[in-house]
N, C-alpha and C positions, 0 to 999 in steps of 0.2 A: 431112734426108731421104735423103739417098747413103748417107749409118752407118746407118740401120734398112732401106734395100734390102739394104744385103751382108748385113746379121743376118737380114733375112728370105730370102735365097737361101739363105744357109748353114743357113737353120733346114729349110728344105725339101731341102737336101743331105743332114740328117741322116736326113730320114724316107723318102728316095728310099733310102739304104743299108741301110735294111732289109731288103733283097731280098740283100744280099751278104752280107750279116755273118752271124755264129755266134748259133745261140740262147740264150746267156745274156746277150748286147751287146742286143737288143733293147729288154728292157725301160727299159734304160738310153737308150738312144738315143729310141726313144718319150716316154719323160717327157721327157728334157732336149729335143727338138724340140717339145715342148708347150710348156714354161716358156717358150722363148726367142719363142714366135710369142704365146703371151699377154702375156709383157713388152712385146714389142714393141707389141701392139696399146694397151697402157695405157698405153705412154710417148706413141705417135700421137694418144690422145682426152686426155692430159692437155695437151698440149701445145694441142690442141683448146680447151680447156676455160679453159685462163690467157689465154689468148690476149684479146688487148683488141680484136679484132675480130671476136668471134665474139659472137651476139645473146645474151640472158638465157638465153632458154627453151633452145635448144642449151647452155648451159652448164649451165644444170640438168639435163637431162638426160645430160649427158656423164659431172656428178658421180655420180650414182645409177652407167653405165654404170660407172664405175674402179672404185668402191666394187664394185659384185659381181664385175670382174675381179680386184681385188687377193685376195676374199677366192675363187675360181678357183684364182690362182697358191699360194698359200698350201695349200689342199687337196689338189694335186697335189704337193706338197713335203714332204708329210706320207705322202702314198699313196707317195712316193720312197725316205722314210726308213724307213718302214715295210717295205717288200719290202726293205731291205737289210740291217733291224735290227729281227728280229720281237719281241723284248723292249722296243720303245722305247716302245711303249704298252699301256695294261692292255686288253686283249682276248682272246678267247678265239684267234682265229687273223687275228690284223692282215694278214698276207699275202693271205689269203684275200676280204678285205672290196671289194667293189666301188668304185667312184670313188664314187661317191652317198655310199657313208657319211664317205668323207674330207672331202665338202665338206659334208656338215652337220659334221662336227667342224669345220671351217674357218669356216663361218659361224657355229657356236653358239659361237668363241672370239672371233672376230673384234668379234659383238655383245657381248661379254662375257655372254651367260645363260648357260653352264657347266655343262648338264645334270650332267655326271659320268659317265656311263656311258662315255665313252672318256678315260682319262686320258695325259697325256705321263709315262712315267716318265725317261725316260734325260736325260741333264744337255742334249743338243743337243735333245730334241723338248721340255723346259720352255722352253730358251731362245728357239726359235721361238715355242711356244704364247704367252710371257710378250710379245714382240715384235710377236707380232699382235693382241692384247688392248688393247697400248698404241695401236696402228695403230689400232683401233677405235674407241678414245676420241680420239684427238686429231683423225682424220683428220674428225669434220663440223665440231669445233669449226673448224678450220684452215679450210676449206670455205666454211664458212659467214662467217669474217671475210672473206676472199680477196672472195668474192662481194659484202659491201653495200663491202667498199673498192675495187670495180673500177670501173669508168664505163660506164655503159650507153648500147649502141649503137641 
C-alpha cells in the first residue's frame, strides 16, 4: 500500500506540472500520469480481486472492473505511440483521432474481433496489438480457473 501511495503522488506530481512545463512535454506527461494512476488502480482491484477474503460477487465484479481497465491502459498506449509515431498505424491521420477511437481499437484487439479498419503497422504497435490479443484470450480462461479454485467466503 506505501509503493502505490508514492506512485500515486508522483502520478499527480506529474499532472500538477503541467502548469510549468513547455508545450511539447505535455502530451507526454498527460499520458504517462494516465498510465501510471490506471496501472495503479488495476494493481489495487486485482489485488482486491485474489484476495481470499474478499466475497464472490466483489470478485466478480472486480474481474469485469480489471478486464475494462487493462483494455483503458492498453488504448492509451496506443493513442501514445501514435502521437509520437504517425506511420505506426494504417489511418488516415492517427494523430488526429480522439481517445474513443484508440479504445475501441484496444478493445476490438483485446476481444480478438479485429474489425481491420485500424491496423498496427510498425514492428512496436504489432508487438503490443499481438500482446493484448494474447491478454485477451488467456486473461478469462486464467480468471475463471483462479475463481472455481479459490474458497469461498
Amino acid at each position: 500500500m506505501t509503493a502505490m501511495a508514492v506512485l500515486a503522488v508522483f502520478a499527480m506530481g506529474l499532472r500538477w506540472s503541467e502548469w510549468i512545463l513547455s508545450g511539447e512535454l505535455l502530451p507526454i506527461v498527460r499520458e504517462a500520469s494516465l498510465l501510471i494512476t490506471l496501472f495503479l488502480l488495476a494493481v489495487a482491484v486485482a489485488i482486491n480481486v485474489f484476495s481470499t477474503t474478499t466475497d464472490l460477487s466483489e470478485r466478480i465484479v472486480g474481474t469485469v472492473i480489471l478486464y475494462l481497465l487493462i483494455g483503458m491502459i492498453w488504448g492509451i498506449t496506443y493513442m501514445a505511440i501514435a502521437s509520437r509515431h504517425p506511420d505506426a498505424f494504417t489511418q488516415i491521420n492517427p494523430v488526429a483521432l480522439p481517445i474513443t477511437n484508440w479504445l475501441y481499437f484496444s478493445f476490438v484487439t483485446l476481444t480478438t474481433v479485429g474489425y481491420g479498419d485500424i491496423l498496427p503497422v510498425s514492428r512496436l504497435a504489432r508487438a503490443l496489438a499481438t500482446l493484448e490479443a494474447l491478454i485477451g484470450q488467456l486473461y478469462p480462461a486464467i480468471i475463471i480457473a483462479r475463481m472455481v479454485s479459490m474458497p469461498r467466503s
